[in-house]
N, C-alpha and C positions, 0 to 999 in steps of 0.2 A: 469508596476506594480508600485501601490504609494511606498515610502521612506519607508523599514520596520525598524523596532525596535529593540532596542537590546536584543535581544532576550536568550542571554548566562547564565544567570540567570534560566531562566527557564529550559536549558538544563543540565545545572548541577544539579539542584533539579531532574529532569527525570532520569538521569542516578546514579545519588547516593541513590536513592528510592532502600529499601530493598523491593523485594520478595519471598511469597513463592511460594511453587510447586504447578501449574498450575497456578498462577496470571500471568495476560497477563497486562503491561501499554500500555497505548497508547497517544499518543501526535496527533491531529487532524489538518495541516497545512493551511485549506482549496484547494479546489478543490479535487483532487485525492491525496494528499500528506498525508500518515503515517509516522511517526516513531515510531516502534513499539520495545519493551522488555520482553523476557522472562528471567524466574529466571539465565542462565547460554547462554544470544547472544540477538542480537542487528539488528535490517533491518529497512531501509529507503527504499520505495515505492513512486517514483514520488516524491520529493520534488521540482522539479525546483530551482526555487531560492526565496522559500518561510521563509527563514530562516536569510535570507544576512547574509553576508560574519563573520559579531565578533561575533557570534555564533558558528561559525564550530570548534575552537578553544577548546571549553567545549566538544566534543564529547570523549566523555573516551574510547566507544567501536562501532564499526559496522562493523557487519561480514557479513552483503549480502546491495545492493544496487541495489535497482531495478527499472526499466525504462519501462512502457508500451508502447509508443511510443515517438516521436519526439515535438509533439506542445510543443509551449513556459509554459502552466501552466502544463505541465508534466516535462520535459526536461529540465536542462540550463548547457551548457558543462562547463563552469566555475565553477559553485558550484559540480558538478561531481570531477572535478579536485581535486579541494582542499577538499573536504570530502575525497576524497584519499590519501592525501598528510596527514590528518591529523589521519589517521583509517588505517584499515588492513582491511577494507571491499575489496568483491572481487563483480563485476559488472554483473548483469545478466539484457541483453537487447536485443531487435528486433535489425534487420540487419543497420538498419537506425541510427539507435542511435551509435552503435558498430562500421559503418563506420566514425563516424566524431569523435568518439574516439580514435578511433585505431594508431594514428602519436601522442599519447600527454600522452598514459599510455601503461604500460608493459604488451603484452598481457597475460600473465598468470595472468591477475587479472582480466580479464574478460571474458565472457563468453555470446557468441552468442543463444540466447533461441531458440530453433528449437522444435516447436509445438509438445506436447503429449511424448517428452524423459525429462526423469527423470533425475535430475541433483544432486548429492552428494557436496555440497561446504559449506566448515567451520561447519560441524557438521548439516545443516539442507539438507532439500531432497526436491526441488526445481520443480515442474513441470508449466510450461508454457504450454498456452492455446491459440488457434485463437479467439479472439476477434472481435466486429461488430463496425465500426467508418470509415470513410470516407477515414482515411487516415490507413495502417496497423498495426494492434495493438496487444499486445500479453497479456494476463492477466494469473494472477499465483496462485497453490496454493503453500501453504511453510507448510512443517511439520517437526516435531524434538519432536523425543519421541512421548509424549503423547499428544504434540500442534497439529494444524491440521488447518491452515488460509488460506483463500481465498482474492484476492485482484482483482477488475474489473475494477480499471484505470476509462473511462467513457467508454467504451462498451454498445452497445444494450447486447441484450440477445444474448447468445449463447450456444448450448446446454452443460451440465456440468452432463448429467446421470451419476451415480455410482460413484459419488465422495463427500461424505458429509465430510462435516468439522463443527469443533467445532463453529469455528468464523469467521464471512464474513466481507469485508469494500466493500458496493455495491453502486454503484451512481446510481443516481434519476433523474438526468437531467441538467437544463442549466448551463455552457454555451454550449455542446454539444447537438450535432441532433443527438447523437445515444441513449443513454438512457433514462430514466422515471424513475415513479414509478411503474408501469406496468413491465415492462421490469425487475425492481430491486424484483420484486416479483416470477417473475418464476426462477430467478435464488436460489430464498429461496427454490423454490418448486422442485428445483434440490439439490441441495445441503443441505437443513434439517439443516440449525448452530442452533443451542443451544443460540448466537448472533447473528446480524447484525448491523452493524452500517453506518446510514446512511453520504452520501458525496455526493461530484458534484452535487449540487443542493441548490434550494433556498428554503427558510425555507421551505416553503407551500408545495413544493417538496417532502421533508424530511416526514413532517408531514402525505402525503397524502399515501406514503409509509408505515409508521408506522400503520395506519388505515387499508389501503389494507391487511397487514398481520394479522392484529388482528381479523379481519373480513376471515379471511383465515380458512384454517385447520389445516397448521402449527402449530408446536409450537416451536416457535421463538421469543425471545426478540427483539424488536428495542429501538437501544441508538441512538438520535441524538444529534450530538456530538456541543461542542462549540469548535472554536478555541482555540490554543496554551492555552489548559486546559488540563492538566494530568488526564488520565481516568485508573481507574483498574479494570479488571472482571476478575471474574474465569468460563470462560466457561464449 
């Protein structure tokens, strides 16, 4: 990855942002990486090490951290480390990720995602999903209270009947061979968000997405997002 920026600035501005009841922020890292805030908790999805290092410093709060799988634009057991060292987040990740964690944090602050159980951590209610990717991947929805998010890492489609949520972050495509925009579409067509916001993919990607749904029967917004740009919706 090139030399990233100092990014700390921005992360104080994200997290001293007042909200109200149901504003959702969101910070867009590229590839599959969110940081995401609601009015009262805090979850990082996939950041790898898209942030570097004198940023994690400004993190005031993160109470879930979450891991789809193992590749390097998902994954980086350093930046996992010290977001820990610097937060009260507790770690919810596939066996893979968990294993090379497991000698370097206390395991009570993490938590092995075992497909379709419901998981209670720091006030939000956690369910992990089998996902479609080469290598084994797990994607999640997160709710608390009235929120109700969906995250798909870069997954093909996998079936998600009878679970609608308010707001999706769904990828589109490269650099992975398991999703599209095709693919990012039936999972609207499961899941019914009120949002989606396009990832994992290259503009045209994004965009072809955004079309497919509009041109759908949904009814679903598409945000594509720009990087390390603070985004608010009220789903």
């Amino acid at each position: 990855m090139p030399e990233l920026q100092d990014h700390s600035t921005l992360i104080r501005e994200f997290f001293s942002q007042s909200l109200m009841k149901e504003q959702v922020a969101f910070l867009y890292l590229g590839y599959s990486g969110i940081i995401l805030r609601i009015k009262d908790g805090a979850i990082a999805v996939d950041p790898s090490n898209l942030l570097g290092d004198r940023a994690l410093p400004a993190f005031s709060r993160l109470d879930l951290l979450l891991f789809t799988h193992s590749h390097y634009d998902h994954y980086n057991r350093a930046l996992a480390n010290k977001l820990l060292e610097n937060t009260n987040a507790h770690i919810v990740a596939p066996k893979q990720v968990a294993e090379d964690l497991k000698d370097r944090i206390s395991l009570d602050r993490m938590t092995v995602a075992s497909h379709g159980l419901k998981l209670d951590i720091n006030g939000f209610r956690v369910t992990p999903f089998e996902g479609v990717h080469p290598r084994p991947i797990t994607i999640y929805k997160i709710e608390k209270d009235a929120y109700s998010i969906f995250h798909a890492g870069d997954s093909g489609y996998s079936p998600i009947e009878g679970s609608s949520v308010k707001l999706a972050f769904l990828p589109t495509g490269r650099p992975s061979p398991s999703c599209s925009p095709e693919n990012a579409l039936k999972f609207v067509r499961d899941l019914k968000p009120i949002i989606a916001v396009a990832m994992h993919g290259t503009q045209l990607q994004m965009i072809k997405f955004r079309k497919l749904v509009e041109k759908d029967t949904v009814e679903t917004s598409v945000i594509i997002p720009k990087e390390y740009k603070i985004e608010t919706v009220v789903p």
